[in-house]
Structure formats: structure tokens, C-alpha cells
N, C-alpha and C positions, 0 to 999 in steps of 0.2 A: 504494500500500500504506500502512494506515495504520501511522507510527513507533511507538505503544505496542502494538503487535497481541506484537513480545518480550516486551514488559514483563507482560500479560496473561497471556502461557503460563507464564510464570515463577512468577508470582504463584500461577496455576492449578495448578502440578506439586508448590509448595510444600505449596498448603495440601492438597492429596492426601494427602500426608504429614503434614501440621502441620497437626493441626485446628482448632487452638487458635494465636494469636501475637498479637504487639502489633503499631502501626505500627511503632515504632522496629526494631522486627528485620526488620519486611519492606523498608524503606527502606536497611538493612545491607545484605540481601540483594541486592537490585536493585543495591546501587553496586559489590559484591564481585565480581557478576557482570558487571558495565565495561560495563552496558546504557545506552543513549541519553535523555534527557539526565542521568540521576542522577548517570555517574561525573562531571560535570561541576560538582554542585554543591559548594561549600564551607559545610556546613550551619553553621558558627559565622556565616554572614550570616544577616540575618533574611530578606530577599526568596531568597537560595538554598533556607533553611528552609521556608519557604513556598511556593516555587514545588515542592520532592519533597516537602511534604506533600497540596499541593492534586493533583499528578500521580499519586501515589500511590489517594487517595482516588478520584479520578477515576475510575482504572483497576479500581480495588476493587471502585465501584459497575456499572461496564459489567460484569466479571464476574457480579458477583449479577445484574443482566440476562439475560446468557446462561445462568447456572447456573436460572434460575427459567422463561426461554422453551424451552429444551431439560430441563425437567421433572428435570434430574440434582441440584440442589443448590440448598437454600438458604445462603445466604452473610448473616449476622449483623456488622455492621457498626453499631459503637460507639466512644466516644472511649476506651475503654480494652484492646480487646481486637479481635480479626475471627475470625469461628469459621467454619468450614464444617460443616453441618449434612445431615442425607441430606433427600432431598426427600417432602414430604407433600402428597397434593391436599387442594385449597384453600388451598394456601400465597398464590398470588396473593390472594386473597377475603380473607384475614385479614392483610394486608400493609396497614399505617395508611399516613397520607399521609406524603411525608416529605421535609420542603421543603431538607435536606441532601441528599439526593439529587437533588434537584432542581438545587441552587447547584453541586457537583462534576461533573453532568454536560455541565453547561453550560461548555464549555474558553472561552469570550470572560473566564472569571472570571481563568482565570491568563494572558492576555494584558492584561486592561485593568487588572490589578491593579499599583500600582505601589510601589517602595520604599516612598514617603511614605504609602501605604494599610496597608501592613501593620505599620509602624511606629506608627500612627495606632491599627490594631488587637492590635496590645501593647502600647499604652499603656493603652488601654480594660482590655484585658481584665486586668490587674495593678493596675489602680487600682479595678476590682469585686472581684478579689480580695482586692488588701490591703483594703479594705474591709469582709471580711466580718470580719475578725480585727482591725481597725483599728490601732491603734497599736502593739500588742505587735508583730504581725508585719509593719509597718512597721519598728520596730527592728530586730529578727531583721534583715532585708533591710539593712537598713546596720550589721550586725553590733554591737548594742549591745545592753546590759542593761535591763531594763524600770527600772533606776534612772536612765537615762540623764540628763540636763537638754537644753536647746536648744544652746547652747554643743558640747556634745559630737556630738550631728548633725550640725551644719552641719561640724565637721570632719570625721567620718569621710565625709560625703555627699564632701566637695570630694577627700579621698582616694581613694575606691570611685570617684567620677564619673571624674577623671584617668587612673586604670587601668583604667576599662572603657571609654575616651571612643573611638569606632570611628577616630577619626582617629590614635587612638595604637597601632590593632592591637587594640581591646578588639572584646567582642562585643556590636551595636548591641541585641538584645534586652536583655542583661543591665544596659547603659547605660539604655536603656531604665524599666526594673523598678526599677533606682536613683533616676531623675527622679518616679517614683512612689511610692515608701517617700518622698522627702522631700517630696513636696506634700501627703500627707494628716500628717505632722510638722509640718507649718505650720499646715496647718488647726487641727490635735490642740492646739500649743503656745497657739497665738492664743486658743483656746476656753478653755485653763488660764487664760490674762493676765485673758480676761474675767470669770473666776464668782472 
């Protein structure tokens, strides 16, 4: 028997009801109901994070599977919402490619996936984020005024770092997202010293 086939029904019975929700509440939902492996995760780790996000989606997309091969439902599935939709023919024909679906359905991701990879991929992805805002909201991130100096960084960085350092009980994304606000401050400062 496959172990998410609960998780599935769950998912399934919800969105009957809730046509409309985010991950984070279905990922609620699932640990409320002490289902295999969610109630296990400690979501303040990043690899627990990731492993009931990538199970979560996994499950999502096999649904939208079954809701689309038994003609009952399409199931919409995005980074901000998952809607259950009634089903339309030609919903297959008009369904784009969709290479997320393709990576969540594939379970070798969340076995070969390790700490240091997903760690790897919060760092990327906060270091394109603060990017897009660059310095401003690199500050913001280590809690400082856009009048800040370098001086003032590097302390609050060594503050924020010690309280979120995982080995102190902090949480390794948010340590994370800190090693990131202060590498593009370096960058930012060094480019001031230059012009």
C-alpha cells in the first residue's frame, strides 16, 4: 500500500470543501491530523521544511492526476494558492508543459535531496531575492536603517548571525537569509569605497 495514499484522501476531502487554500494550511492540516510523515516534521529545520513541502506538492500533483484521468476535477496548483476547479473537456489539450510537475513527481527528489542541497537552495534563492531590492532590503534583513554605515552591519550581522546560528537552536533558513543580506552589504559597501 502506498504510505501517502492518507495523505491524498485528506488532501482530497479538504479541498471538496476548501476550494481555495495555501500550502501552509494544507501542510497544518496534514500535521493536525498526526498523518505519516508530516506529524514528524519540525518545520523551523530547513531539510524538515522541505522535505513537507516537496511531500506535500508531490501529493498535490498525483491528485491533479487522478482529478484530471477520472475527468472529476481540475486541480490548479501554484506557488501561492491550490484551487480545485470543476472539470472541463479538453482540460488535458490545454494543460502547458510543466516541468514542476514533472520534479515533484518524481519522489528520488526528496530522497536524494540532502541538508546541504536545500540549504544551498536558500541561499540561492535569498541572495536573487535580496537582489532584486539590493541593499535596502538587505538592511531591512539585518534590521537596519537605509542610513546604516558598514560598521553598523557587521555588528548587527554578528548579533542576528549568533541568534539564528542552528547550532544555538536558531533556525538554519533564517541563518541562512542573514549570510545573504550580509554578502550582497559587502558587495554594496566595497562598490561605495570604489566610485
Amino acid at each position: 500500500m502506498d504510505a501517502l495514499l492518507p495523505v491524498i484522501t485528506l488532501l482530497d476531502h479538504h479541498l471538496q470543501d476548501q476550494a481555495h487554500c495555501t500550502e501552509h494550511e494544507l501542510i497544518k492540516l496534514v500535521q493536525h491530523a498526526q498523518l505519516e510523515p508530516f506529524c514528524q516534521f519540525d518545520l523551523k529545520q530547513s531539510k524538515a521544511l522541505f522535505n513537507a513541502h516537496f511531500l506535500l506538492k508531490h501529493c498535490l500533483y498525483r491528485l491533479q492526476e487522478q482529478g484530471m484521468r477520472d475527468r472529476a476535477f481540475v486541480l490548479e496548483i501554484t506557488s501561492v494558492s491550490i484551487k480545485r476547479l470543476p472539470y472541463h473537456s479538453g482540460a488535458y489539450a490545454l494543460r502547458p508543459s510543466d516541468p514542476l510537475r514533472v520534479y515533484y513527481l518524481n519522489i528520488d527528489h526528496y530522497f536524494e535531496t540532502s541538508e546541504d542541497d536545500v540549504n544551498q537552495l536558500l541561499g540561492d534563492f535569498w541572495r536573487r531575492y535580496l537582489l532584486q531590492n539590493d541593499a535596502q532590503a538587505a538592511l531591512e534583513t539585518l534590521e537596519l536603517s537605509p542610513e546604516a554605515d558598514y560598521a553598523a552591519v557587521k555588528q548587527s550581522y554578528r548579533r542576528l548571525a549568533q541568534k539564528s546560528h542552528p547550532d544555538k537552536g536558531g533556525a538554519p533558513s533564517e541563518f541562512v537569509k542573514i549570510n545573504a543580506a550580509k554578502e550582497i552589504l559587502d558587495k554594496h559597501f566595497v562598490k561605495k569605497l570604489k566610485a
